[in-house]
C-alpha beads as a LAMMPS data file, in Angstrom:
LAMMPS data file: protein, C-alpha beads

117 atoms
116 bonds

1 atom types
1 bond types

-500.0 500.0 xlo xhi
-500.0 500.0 ylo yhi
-500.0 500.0 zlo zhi

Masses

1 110.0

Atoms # bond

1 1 1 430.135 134.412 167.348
2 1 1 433.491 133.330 169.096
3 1 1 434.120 132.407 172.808
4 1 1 435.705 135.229 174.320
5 1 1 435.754 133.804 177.570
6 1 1 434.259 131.247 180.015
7 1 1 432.916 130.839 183.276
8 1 1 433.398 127.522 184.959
9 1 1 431.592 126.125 187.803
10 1 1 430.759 122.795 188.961
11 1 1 432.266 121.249 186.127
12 1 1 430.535 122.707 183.969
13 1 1 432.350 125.410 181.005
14 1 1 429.688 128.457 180.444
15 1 1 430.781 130.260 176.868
16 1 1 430.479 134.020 176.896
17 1 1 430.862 136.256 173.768
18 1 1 433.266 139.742 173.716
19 1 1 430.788 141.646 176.282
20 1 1 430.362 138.871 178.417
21 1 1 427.025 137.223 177.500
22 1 1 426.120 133.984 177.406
23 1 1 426.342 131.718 174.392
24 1 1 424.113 129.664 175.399
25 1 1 420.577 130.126 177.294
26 1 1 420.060 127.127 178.255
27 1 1 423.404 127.542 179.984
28 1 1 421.973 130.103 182.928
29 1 1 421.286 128.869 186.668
30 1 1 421.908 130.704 189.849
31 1 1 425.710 130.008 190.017
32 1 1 426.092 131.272 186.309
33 1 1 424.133 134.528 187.584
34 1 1 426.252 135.331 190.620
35 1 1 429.598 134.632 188.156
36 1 1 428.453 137.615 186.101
37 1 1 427.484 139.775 188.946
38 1 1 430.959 139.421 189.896
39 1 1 432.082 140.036 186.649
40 1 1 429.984 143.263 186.457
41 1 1 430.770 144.132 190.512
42 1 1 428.134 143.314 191.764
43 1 1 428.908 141.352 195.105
44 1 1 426.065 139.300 196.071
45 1 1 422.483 139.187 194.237
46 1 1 420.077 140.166 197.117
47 1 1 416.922 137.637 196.712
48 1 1 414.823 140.847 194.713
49 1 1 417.569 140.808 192.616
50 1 1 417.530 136.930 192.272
51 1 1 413.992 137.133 191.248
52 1 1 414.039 139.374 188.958
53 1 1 416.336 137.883 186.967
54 1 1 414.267 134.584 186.922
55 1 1 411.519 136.480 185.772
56 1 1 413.501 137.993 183.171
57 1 1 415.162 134.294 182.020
58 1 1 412.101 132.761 181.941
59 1 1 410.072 135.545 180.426
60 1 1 413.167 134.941 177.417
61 1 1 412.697 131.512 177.213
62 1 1 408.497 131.952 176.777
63 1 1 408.341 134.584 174.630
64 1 1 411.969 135.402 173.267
65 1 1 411.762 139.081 174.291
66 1 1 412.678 141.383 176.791
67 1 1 409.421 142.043 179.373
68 1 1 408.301 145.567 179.746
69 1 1 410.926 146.599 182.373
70 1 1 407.504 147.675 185.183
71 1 1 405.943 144.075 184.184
72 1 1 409.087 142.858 185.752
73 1 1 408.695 144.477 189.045
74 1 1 404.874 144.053 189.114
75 1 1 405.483 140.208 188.836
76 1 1 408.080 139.820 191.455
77 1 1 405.554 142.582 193.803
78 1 1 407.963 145.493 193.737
79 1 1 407.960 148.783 192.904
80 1 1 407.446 149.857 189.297
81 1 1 411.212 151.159 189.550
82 1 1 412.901 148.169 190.947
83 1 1 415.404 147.257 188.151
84 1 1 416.474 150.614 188.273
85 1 1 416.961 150.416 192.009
86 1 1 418.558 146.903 192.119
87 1 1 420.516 147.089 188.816
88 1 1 420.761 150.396 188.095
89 1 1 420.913 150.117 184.325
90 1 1 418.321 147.272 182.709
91 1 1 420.927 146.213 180.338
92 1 1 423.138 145.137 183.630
93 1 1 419.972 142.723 184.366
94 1 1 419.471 141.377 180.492
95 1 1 423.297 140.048 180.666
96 1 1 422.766 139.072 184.359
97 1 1 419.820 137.077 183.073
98 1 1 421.316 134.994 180.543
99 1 1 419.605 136.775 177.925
100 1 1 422.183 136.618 174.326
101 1 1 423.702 139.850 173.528
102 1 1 421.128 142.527 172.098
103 1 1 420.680 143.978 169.082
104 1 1 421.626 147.806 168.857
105 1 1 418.146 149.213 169.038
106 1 1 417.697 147.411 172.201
107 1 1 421.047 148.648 173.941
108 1 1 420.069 152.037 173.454
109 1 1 416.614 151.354 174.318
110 1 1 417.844 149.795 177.531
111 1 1 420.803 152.242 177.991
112 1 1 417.749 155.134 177.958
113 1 1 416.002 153.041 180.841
114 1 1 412.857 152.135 178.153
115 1 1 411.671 149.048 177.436
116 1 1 412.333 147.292 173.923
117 1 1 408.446 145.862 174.212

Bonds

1 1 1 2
2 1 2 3
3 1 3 4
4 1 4 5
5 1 5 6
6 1 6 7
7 1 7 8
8 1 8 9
9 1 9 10
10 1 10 11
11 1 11 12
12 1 12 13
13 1 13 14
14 1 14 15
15 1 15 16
16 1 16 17
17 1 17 18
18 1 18 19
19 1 19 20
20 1 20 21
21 1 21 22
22 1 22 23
23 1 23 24
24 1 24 25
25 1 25 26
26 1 26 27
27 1 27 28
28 1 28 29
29 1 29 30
30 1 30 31
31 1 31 32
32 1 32 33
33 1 33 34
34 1 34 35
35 1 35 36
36 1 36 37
37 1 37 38
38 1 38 39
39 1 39 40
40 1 40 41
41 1 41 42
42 1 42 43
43 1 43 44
44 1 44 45
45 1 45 46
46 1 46 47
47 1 47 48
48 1 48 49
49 1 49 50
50 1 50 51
51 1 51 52
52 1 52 53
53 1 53 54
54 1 54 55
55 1 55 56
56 1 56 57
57 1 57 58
58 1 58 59
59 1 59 60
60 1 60 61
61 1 61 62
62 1 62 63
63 1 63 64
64 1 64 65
65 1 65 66
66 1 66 67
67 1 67 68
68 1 68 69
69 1 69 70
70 1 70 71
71 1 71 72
72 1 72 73
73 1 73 74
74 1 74 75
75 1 75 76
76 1 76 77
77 1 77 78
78 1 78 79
79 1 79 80
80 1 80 81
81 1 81 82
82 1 82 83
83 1 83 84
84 1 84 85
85 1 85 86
86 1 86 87
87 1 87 88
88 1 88 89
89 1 89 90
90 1 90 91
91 1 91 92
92 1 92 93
93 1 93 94
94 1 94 95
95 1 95 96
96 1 96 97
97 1 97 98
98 1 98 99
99 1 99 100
100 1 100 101
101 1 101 102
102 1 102 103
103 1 103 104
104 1 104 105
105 1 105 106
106 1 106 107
107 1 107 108
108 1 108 109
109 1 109 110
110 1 110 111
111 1 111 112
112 1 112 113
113 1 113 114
114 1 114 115
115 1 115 116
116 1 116 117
């Protein structure tokens, strides 16, 4: 897929695709996540936030799949609803996360507020 745009930060050159993804999971760290909040509006990344997308990277990186959107909130101890609180939509927290761009089932899995598992 082509490099539609970077982010840059401490000299390092993050490679998104079209929608704003990352390239490259290996890529995502805290900075890279609070460069694609911005990108998406989002401000600041409270810590709830923060941790939830660490679960969510690292969840990835284990098992290559998407956790069951409660399983998220049950490991960071919040309520079963807490991506939909902090994030709103799940898919906002998958690109947050560093996850690569979904596959179409997944998007409209997401986009329902479902989870892919």
């Amino acid at each position: 897929m082509a490099v539609a745009n970077y982010l840059e930060h401490a000299a390092k050159k993050v490679g998104l695709d079209l929608d704003g993804y990352l390239l490259n999971y290996s890529d995502w760290d805290d900075t890279t996540a609070d460069l694609l909040a911005q990108r998406e509006g989002i401000a600041h990344l409270s810590k709830d936030q923060r941790d939830a997308l660490r679960f969510i990277h690292e969840y990835y990186g284990k098992y290559r799949f998407f956790p069951i959107l409660n399983a998220v909130c049950k490991n960071i101890h919040r309520p079963k609803d807490c991506l939909r609180e902090e994030f709103i939509n799940p898919l906002v927290a998958w690109k947050l996360a560093g996850l690569p761009h979904p596959e179409e089932p997944i998007v409209s899995l997401l986009e329902a507020g479902q989870s892919p598992g």
